[in-house]
N, C-alpha and C positions, 0 to 999 in steps of 0.2 A: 209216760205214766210213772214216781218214789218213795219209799218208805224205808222201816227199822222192824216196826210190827207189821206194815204194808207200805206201799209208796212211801215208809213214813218218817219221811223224805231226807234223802241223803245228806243234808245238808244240818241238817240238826247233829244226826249222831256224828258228823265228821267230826262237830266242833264239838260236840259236848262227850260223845261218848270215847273216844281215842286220848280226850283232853282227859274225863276225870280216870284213866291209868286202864279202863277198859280196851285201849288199842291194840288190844294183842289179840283181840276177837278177828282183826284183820290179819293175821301172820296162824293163826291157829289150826285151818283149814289147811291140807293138803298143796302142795303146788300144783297145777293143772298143766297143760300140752301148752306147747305156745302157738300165738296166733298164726295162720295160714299151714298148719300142720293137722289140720283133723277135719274129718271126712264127717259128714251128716248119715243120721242115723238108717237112710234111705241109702246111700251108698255103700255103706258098714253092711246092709244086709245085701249088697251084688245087686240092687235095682239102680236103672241110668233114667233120664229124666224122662225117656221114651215110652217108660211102662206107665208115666202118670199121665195118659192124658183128657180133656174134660170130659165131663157129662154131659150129654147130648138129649136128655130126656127132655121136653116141656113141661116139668113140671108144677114150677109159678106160674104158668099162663095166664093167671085170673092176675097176679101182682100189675101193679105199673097203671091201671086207670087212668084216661083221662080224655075228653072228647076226639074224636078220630084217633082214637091210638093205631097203629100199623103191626100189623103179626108179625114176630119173627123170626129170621132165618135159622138157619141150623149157627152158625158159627155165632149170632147174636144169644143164642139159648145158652150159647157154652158159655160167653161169658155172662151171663147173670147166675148162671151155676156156679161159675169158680167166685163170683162176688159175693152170692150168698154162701156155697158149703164146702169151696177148697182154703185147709188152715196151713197146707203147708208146713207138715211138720212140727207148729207151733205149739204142741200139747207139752213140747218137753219143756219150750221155757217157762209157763205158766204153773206145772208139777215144779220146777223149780222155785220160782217165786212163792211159794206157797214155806218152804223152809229159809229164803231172803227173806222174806216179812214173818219171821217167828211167826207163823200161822194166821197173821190179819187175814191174808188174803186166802181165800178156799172156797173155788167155785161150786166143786160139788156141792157144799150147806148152801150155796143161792140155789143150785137146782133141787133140791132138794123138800120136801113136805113135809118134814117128820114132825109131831108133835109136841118134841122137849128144845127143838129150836123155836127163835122170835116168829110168831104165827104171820108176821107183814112178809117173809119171807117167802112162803107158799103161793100157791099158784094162782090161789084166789085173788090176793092181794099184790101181783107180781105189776101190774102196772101201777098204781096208783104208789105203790111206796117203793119202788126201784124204778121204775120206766123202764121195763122189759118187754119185748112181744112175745107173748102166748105164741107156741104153733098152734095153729088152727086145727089139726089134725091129735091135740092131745087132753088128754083127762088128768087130775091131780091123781099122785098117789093118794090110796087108803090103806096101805100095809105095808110091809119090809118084802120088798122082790129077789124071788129066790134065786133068779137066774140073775140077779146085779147083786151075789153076795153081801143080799139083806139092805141095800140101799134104798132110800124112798124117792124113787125116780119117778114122772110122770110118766103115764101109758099110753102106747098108741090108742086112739079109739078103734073100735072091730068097723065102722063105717067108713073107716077110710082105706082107702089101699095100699099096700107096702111104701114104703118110702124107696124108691129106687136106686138113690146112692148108699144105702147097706147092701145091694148088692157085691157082696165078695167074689164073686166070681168073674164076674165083671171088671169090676174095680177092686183088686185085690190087695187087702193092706199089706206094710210092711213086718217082714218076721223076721223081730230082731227080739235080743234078750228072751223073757218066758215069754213071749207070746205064740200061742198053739203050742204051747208045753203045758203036762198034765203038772196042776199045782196044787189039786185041792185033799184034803183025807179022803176023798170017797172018790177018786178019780177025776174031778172036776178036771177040765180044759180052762186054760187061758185062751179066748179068742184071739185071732187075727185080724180078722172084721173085714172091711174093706180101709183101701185111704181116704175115704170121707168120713169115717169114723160112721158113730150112730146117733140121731137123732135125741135131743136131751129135753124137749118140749119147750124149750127159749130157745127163738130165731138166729142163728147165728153162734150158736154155740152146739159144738161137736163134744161124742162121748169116745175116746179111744183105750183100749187096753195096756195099761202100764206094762210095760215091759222089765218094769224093777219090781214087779208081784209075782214074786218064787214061788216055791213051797215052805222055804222059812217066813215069807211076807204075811201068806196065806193063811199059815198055824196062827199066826198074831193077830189077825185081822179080827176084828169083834166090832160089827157094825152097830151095837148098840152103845156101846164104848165111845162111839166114836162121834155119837149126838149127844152123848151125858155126861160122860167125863173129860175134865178137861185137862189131868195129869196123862189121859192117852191121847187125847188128840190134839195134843202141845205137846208134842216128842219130835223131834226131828230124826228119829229111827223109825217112823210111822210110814208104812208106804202103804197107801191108797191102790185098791184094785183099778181103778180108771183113770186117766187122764182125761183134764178137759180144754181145748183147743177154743179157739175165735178164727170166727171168719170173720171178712171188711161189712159183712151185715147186721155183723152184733152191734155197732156203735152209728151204721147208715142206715137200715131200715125200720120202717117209726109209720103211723096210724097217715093214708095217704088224707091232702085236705079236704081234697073233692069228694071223696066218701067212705070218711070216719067210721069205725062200729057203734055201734049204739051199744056195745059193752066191751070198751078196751083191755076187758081179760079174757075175754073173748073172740077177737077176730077172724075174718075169715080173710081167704089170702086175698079176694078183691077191697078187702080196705088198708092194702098195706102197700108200701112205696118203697123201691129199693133205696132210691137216692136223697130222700126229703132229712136223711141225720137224726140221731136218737137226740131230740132234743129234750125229753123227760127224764133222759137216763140221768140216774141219781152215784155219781162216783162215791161218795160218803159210804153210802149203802151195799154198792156192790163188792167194791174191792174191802171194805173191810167189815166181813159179815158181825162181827159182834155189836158191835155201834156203842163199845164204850169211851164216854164222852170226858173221862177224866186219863185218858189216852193221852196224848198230844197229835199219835198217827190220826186219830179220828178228830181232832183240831184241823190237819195239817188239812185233810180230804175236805172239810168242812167247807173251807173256803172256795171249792168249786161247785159255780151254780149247777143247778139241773140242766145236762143238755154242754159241761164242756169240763174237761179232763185236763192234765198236762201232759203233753203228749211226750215230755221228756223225761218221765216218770221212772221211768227203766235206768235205762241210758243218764243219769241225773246231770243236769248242766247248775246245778247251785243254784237254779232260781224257781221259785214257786211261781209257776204260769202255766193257771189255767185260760183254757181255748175253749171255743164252738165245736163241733163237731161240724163240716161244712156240708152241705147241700150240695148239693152235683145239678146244674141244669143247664141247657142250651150248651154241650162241649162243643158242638161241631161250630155253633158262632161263635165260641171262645179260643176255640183252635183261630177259626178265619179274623178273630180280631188280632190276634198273636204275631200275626203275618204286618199289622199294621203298626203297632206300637214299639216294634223291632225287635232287635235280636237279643241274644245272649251269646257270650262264645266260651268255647268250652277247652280244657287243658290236664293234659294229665291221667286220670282217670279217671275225670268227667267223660274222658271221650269214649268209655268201655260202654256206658249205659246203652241199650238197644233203641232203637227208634224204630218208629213207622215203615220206614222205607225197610229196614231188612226184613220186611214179612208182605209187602203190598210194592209190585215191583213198578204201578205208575198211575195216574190218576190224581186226585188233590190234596189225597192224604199223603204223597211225596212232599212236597210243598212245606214241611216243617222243618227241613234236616238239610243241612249243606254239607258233604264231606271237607274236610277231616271234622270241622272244629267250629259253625255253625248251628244253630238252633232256635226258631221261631216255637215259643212254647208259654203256655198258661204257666203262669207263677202261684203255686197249689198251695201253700201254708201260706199261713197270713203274714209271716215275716217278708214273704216271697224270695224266700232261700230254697225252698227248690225248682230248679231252673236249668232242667239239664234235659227238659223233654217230656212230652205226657206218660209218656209209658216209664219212662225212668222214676217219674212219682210215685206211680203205681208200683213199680217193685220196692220203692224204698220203702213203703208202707209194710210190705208183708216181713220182709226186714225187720220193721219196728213192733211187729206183735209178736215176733217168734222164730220166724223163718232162718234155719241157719242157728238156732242158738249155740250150738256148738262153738263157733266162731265168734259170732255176737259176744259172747258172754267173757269172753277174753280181753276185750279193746276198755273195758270199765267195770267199775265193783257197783255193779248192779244192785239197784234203790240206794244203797247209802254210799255210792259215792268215796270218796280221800286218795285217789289215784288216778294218775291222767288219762287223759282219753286219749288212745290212735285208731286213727280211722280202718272201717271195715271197708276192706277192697274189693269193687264188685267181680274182678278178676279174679280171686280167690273164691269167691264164693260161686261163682260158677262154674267152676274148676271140680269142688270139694262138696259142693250140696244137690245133689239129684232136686231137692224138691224147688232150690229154689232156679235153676234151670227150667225146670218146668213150670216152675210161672212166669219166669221170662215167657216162654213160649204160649202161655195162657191169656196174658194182659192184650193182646190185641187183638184179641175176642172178646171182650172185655170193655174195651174204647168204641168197638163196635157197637155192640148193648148199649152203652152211655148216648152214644152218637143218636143212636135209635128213639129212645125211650126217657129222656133226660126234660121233655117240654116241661113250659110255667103251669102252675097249679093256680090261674086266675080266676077271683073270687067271681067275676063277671057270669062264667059257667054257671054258676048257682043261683042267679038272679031271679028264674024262675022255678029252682027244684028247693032252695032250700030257704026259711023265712027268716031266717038272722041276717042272711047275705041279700038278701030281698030289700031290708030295713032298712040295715047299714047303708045299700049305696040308693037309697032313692031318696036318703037324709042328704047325704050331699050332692049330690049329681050334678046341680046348679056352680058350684062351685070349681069343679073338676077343667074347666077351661083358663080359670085362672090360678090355679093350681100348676099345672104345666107349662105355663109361663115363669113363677117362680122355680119352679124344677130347673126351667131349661139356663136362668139368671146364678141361679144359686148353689147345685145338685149335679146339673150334668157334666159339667168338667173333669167330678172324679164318679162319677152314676153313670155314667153313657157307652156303650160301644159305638154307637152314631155319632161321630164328632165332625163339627168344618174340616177342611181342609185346611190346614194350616199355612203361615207363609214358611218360605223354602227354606229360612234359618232356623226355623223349630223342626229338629229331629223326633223329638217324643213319639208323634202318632206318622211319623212318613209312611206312606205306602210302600208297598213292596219290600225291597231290600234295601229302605234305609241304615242311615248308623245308629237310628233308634235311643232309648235312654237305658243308657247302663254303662259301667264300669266309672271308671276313674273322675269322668268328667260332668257324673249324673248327677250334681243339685249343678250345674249352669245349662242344663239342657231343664231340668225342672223348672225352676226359677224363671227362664223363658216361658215354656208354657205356660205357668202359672199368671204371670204377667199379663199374656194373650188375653187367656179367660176373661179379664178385665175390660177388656177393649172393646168397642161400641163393633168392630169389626167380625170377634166372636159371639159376643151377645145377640147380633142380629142374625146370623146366620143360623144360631141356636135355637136363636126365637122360632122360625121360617121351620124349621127342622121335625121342633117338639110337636111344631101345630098339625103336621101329616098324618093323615090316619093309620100311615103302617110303621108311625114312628117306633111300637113298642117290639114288632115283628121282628125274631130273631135280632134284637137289642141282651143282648147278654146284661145290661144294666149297673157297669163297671168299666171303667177303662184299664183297672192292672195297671199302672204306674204305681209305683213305689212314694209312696206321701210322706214326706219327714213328720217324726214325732215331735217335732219343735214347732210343725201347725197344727197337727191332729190335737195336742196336747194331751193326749190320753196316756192309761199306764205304760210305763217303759217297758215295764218287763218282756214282755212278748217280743219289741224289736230290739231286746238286748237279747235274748235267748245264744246261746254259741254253737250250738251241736252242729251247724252248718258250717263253721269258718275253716277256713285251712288248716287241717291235722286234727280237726275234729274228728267225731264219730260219724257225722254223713258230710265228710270231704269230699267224696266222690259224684254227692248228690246234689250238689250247688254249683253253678255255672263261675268259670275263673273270672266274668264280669261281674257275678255278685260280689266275689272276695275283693273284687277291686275299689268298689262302692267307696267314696268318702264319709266320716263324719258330719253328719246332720248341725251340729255345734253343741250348744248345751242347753238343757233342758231345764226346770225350777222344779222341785220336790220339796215336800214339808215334814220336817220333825215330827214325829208321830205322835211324843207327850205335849212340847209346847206350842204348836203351828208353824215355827219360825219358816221362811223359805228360802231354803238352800239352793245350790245351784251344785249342776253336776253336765260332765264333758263326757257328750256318746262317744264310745269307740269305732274306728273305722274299721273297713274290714268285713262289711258286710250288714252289721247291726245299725236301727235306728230308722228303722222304715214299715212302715206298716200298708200294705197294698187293698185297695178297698173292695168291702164285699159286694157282691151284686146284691140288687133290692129286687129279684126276682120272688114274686109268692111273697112280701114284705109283711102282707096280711097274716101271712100264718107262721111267722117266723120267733116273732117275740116272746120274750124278753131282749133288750138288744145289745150295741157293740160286741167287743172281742171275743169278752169275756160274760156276755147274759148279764152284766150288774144293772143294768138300764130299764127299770119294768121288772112287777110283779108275776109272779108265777099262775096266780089266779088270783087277780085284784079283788075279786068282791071277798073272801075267803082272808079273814084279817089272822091265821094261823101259817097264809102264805106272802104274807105281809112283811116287806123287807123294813120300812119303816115303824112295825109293830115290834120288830124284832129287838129293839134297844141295843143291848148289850153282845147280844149275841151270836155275835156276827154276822152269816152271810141270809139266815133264813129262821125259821122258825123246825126249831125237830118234830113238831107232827104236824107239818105241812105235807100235804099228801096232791099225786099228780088230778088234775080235773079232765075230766072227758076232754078226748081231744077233738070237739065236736068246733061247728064254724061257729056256735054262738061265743063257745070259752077261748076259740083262737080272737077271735073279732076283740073281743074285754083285754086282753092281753096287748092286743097290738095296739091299743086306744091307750091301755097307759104307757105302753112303754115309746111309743111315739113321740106323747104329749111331755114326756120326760125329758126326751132326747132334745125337744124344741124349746120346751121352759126347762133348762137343767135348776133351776132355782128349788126344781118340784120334787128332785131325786131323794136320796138317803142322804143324810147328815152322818157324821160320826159322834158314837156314842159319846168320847171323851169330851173333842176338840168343838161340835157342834158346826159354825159356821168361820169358826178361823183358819180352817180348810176346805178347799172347793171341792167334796166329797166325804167316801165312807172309806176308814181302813178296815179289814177285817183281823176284828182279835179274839183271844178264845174265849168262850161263851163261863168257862169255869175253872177252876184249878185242876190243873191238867201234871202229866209225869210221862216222861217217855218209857213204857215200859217191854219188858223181854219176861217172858216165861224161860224160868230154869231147862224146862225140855229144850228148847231152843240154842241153850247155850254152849259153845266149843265145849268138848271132851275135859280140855285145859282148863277151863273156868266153872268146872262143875264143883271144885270143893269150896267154891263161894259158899255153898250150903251150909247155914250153922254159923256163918261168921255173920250174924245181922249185929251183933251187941259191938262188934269192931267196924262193921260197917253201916250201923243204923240209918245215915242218908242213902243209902245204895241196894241193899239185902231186903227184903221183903222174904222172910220164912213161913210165915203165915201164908199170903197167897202165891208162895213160889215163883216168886218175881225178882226179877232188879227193874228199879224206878230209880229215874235218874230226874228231879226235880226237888220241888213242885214248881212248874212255870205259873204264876198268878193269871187270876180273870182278867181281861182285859188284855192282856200282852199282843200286842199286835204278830201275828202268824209268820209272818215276811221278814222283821227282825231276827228270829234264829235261823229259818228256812233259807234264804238267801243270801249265809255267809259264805264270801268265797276264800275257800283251803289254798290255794294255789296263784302268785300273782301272776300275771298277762304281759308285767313287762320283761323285756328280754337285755335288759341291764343286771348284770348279776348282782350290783350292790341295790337297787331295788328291789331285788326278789328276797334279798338277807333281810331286809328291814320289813317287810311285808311277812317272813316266817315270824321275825323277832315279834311283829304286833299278836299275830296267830299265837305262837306259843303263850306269850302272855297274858293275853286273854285267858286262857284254855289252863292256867294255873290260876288264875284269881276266880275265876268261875269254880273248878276243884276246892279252894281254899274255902270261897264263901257256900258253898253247898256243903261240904261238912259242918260248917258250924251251924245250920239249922236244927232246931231240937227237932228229935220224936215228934213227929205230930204236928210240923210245922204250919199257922196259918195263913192266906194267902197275905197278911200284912207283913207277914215277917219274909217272905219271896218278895213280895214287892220292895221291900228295902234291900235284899241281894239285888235282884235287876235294877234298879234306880241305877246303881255307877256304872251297870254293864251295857246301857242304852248305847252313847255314846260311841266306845269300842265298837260294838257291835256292826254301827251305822255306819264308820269310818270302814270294816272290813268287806262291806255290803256290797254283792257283784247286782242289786238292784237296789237302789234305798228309796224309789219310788213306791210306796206304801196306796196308795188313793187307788181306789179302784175301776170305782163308778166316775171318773173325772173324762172332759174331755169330748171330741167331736161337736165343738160351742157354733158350725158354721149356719149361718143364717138369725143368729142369738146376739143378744148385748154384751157375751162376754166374751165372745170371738176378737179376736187379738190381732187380727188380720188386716186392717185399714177398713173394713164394711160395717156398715151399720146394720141391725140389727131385723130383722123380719117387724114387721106390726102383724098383731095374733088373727087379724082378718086374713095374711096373706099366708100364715103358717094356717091355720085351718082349710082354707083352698091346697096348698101341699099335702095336706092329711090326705085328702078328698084324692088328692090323684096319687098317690102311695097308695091307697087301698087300692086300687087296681092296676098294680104293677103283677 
């Protein structure tokens, strides 16, 4: 998840803000502890991981829907508890971020109803313009609540019954700082609450009591101040009565397919799905509540569709890469296919990460983990860099929303980035963090629940309850036999957990305890496989395979091999991403066979002003592999690829029209979400299919048109990266008054520094994914890589002064014109194309295959909808 104002994104301010003489906002702050020397705020108060343990209640019971579903056990309840309402701590990193993004980010105003905030923000309108879930159990505010110190929170309804995890007594929070100390004039309490915090009326997000809300916080506090004026609540002396946390539910659970509410601001918990991924959720909107558009942070968010985030936002790795938010389905035949397509082995302190076996002493969930330094495991981000084990995922995750910030917050300069990463050690962190010890201990309850509850959401089910799903498949039904014949010709080699059996020199898919595909030797064990697929030997046995009635039964509907980006052809960025590689920030969380991975070779990317097509050398090391999704539930999945660029958001609806959009990059600004109903999934999956199959059909670029095979995303208008005065170091506060000496910089008027104007059109990705720091470990390379940095970083200073007052976006466009260049030579991604990519079965597929005829891609439609 990076920013300056929010996410807004570390990699602009490195290069522009430290460039033009502002770098001392990095030295201005305090020194802090160093890393592996400081204890979580859980331990600080004398609680061991012992006192956190899960919630045992049923209270989603109605969650999870779907034909024979099976009730669950006590240790399965515990973990959909800890998936939907344990945050781990993670309220301190989020109160933190909230002064890291000069105030973009501030979840309270999304929970929030008050009347002098934007009204799409409210409760009313919380799905269709964020893609939030309603709790089922709450009401909008209509007043300022006196017991939330004037905040306009939603209310429990009186219909429902207590919510069980604010039992404190029970589940007793942590007292640390003012919390359960009297802070208010009239004797007011700070609560303690419990450690699930309290319910905040969106799914997934917990309310907990700040701990840095004294009695001096308290005198200050003016919750009307704090919706209206924005020289108070742009102070980074402003401390907030609550913190607000995330659970792994806020960004995975989303309107179930099989049965949708009939008002998604309204739902009840039987139309809601733990594992199906927020794919409405609108990043622009949440992380940075104001939504102004001549920002550059709200540029930066921009360009993630509805439904996928950068998950290295925090943590910033230099590249703008947004992702899906993934769907969870079928673990347990993802585990058992994990056993077949081999191993990973692990070194170091990979090998700390917990597994299966130290909590289940025999049975078939042993079966993943070989001591010391084996592991049979799902490869869970899409780079498929993490690979040290399913529950190791799962911890690295709470890791990456908060867990541990104390620590965390040390290995990197959090959203903007200009300082190296060293990896968080999970030995330290279990040592040092009560909370996150106790979700070690939580997560294989956890995998349980998954194991349990994770089936396909198949449209078939609705064939007679619901009449779009009725339509849809009795239009093709005739078709769907030769449809699975292309599937099984063209699709299942990287679509399938059901593959032949292979001959004995291909490793890739060996059974059992083969040497599988990975490490050093993994494109000649690809390139084998791939080769196979070809052969009349696999095709027929494919053929024989797809045609079985239980071919789709416990078909995970992916195989998890690793696919170089030199066939996928799609954007780089995702399998250039770093935070996985050695001595990164999740070193620990990547298998020593991923870091061993070879170079893919080199890839073509296009100039983003003239078309031209360059050429660019993956690095080894990990990067340059992109592992395929399952096409489980495919029907209700859309918009498609990595990154949702593939397929409209709500095709009929020309405001969610990516092709209406011209200019302005990724979407239209009141496009708003459509019922998540089977007729609006069905419309969605029709274009964005038909896209995927004719790519001819996709978005063009506003500039370039068809001299590019795709769209880049660039800003919709003249945009400035700006900083409110409250926000700024102690040290940089007598900027105030000097605008007449700093007229490109000083904003006195709206108490700002803006650092621009970045022109309409500037593709996002050109400043966003400049890399501060060179990769090679030749020291006279890394001199001539600062020497390009620096000088950059002086002729960008040079030419941003010399703009007048009042600069118009033609006078920026002729500062950027000679800064293109530079920029693209520093670029730790210069891959720009977004929507480009996965051409298999198409005329532009580059692979030796001819191309689908549109009879035999509409027969693959036909059996994709019922996958």
């Amino acid at each position: 998840m990076s920013n300056v104002q929010k996410h807004g994104h570390s990699k602009l301010l490195i290069t522009l803000l430290i460039l033009i003489a502002l770098g001392v906002i990095a030295y201005s702050f305090p020194r802090g502890p160093r890393p592996g020397h400081v204890l979580d705020e859980a331990l600080q108060a004398g609680r061991d991981p012992s006192t956190f343990p899960a919630a045992d209640e049923d209270y989603f019971h109605d969650m999870d829907w779907v034909p024979n579903a099976v009730p669950l056990d006590k240790a399965e309840i515990q973990g959909r508890n800890t998936w939907i309402v344990w945050t781990a701590g993670n309220d301190r990193l989020w109160d933190q971020l909230i002064y890291n993004s000069a105030g973009a980010l501030d979840f309270l105003k999304i929970l929030s109803t008050n009347p002098n905030l934007p009204s799409m923000l409210g409760r009313d309108h919380r799905w269709e313009y964020l893609g939030l879930i309603n709790d089922p159990c709450f009401e909008k505010a209509t007043a300022a609540d006196p017991e939330r110190w004037g905040l306009w929170l939603d209310k429990r309804r009186a219909d429902c019954k207590p919510d069980p995890f604010e039992n404190e007594t029970k589940y007793p929070g942590v007292k640390v700082g003012a919390r359960g100390t009297e802070v208010g004039p009239k004797g007011e309490k700070l609560e303690v609450g419990s450690y699930y915090g309290y319910e905040t009326g969106i799914v997934g997000m917990r309310l907990f009591p700040n701990p840095r809300f004294d009695k001096k916080a308290a005198a200050h506090w003016d919750a009307s101040r704090y919706y209206t004026d924005p020289s108070y609540y742009n102070d980074k002396n402003l401390i907030r009565p609550y913190r607000v946390a995330m659970s792994c539910g806020f960004c995975h659970v989303g309107p179930n397919p099989l049965k949708p509410p009939q008002d998604p601001n309204n739902p009840k918990w039987e139309n809601l799905s733990s594992n199906v991924g927020a794919q409405y959720f609108w990043i622009d909107r949440i992380f940075y509540w104001e939504g102004d558009k001549s920002n550059f942070v709200w540029q930066l968010f921009h360009t993630s569709r509805p439904g996928s985030l950068d998950t290295s936002f925090v943590s910033t790795d230099n590249i703008n890469n947004a992702r899906t938010m993934n769907a969870v389905y079928l673990l347990k035949e993802r585990l058992e296919h994990a056993r077949r397509w081999g191993k990973e082995t692990l070194s170091g302190g990979q090998r700390n990460n917990k597994q299966l076996n130290d909590y289940i002493p025999n049975g078939p969930l042993t079966n993943y983990y070989k001591a010391p330094d084996t592991v049979w495991t799902p490869r869970v981000l899409k780079d498929g860099s993490d690979s040290v084990g399913a529950l190791g995922a799962l911890n690295r995750v709470y890791l990456n929303i908060g867990t541990f910030s104390e620590e965390w917050l040390l290995h990197f300069n959090a959203l903007v980035g200009g300082k190296p990463i060293s990896p968080i050690e999970i030995s330290v962190a279990r040592k040092n963090s009560a909370y996150f010890a106790a979700t070690e201990s939580q997560t294989p309850a956890m995998a349980l629940f998954f194991l349990k509850t994770t089936q396909p959401h198949h449209l078939e089910d609705l064939r007679n309850v619901d009449p779009a799903a009725k339509k849809a498949l009795e239009l093709d039904d005739a078709l769907v036999s030769h449809g699975k014949e292309v599937f099984a010709l063209r699709c299942a080699r990287c679509h399938s957990s059901k593959l032949p059996t292979p001959p004995s020199d291909i490793a890739a898919i060996a059974i059992d305890e083969g040497q599988g595909c990975a490490g050093k030797n993994y494109l000649d064990c690809w390139n084998k496989y791939w080769q196979w697929t070809k052969t009349d030997d696999f095709q027929k046995k494919m053929l024989e395979m797809v045609k079985q009635p239980d071919f789709l039964n416990e078909n995970y509907l992916s195989s998890e091999l690793r696919i170089p980006v030199t066939l996928l052809q799609t954007n780089a960025c995702s399998p250039l991403a770093t935070n996985a590689l050695g001595d990164n920030i999740w070193d620990n969380f990547s298998s020593q066979s991923y870091k061993d991975l070879p170079s893919v070779g080199t890839i073509t990317w296009y100039h983003p002003y003239t078309g031209e097509a360059r050429t660019y050398t993956m690095p080894a090391g990990g990067r340059g592999y992109t592992r395929p999704p399952s096409l489980i539930s495919l029907w209700s999945t859309a918009p498609f690829l990595l990154n949702n660029t593939v397929g409209d958001l709500d095709p009929s609806n020309p405001k969610c029209s990516e092709s209406a959009g011209g200019s302005s990059g990724n979407k239209y600004d009141e496009c708003l979400n459509p019922a998540p109903s089977v007729a609006k999934r069905l419309e969605a999956f029709q274009d964005g299919i038909e896209k995927m199959l004719w790519p001819e059909k996709r978005d063009k670029d506003a500039l370039l048109g068809d001299k590019i095979p795709g769209k880049i995303d660039r800003t919709t208008q003249s945009s400035y990266l700006k900083i409110s005065y409250g926000y700024l170091p102690d040290a940089l506060q007598n900027l105030r008054g000097f605008s007449r000496f700093f007229p490109w910089l000083v904003d006195d008027k709206d108490k700002i520094i803006k650092i621009g104007p970045i022109p309409a059109g500037t593709p996002v990705g050109l400043l966003t994914n400049v890399n501060p720091f060179s990769e090679s470990s030749n020291p006279g390379e890394r001199l001539v890589h600062g020497k390009k940095l620096l000088d950059l970083v002086l002729k960008i200073n040079n030419d941003l002064q010399k703009l007048p007052p009042g600069a118009t976006d033609e006078d920026a466009k002729k500062v950027f014109a000679p800064l293109v260049d530079p920029l693209l030579e520093l670029s730790k991604c210069p891959d720009l194309i977004v929507n480009r990519g996965h051409y298999f079965g198409t005329g532009q597929f580059s692979g030796g295959e001819p191309g689908l005829s549109d009879a035999d891609k509409r027969a693959l439609i036909a059996f994709l909808k019922r996958l």
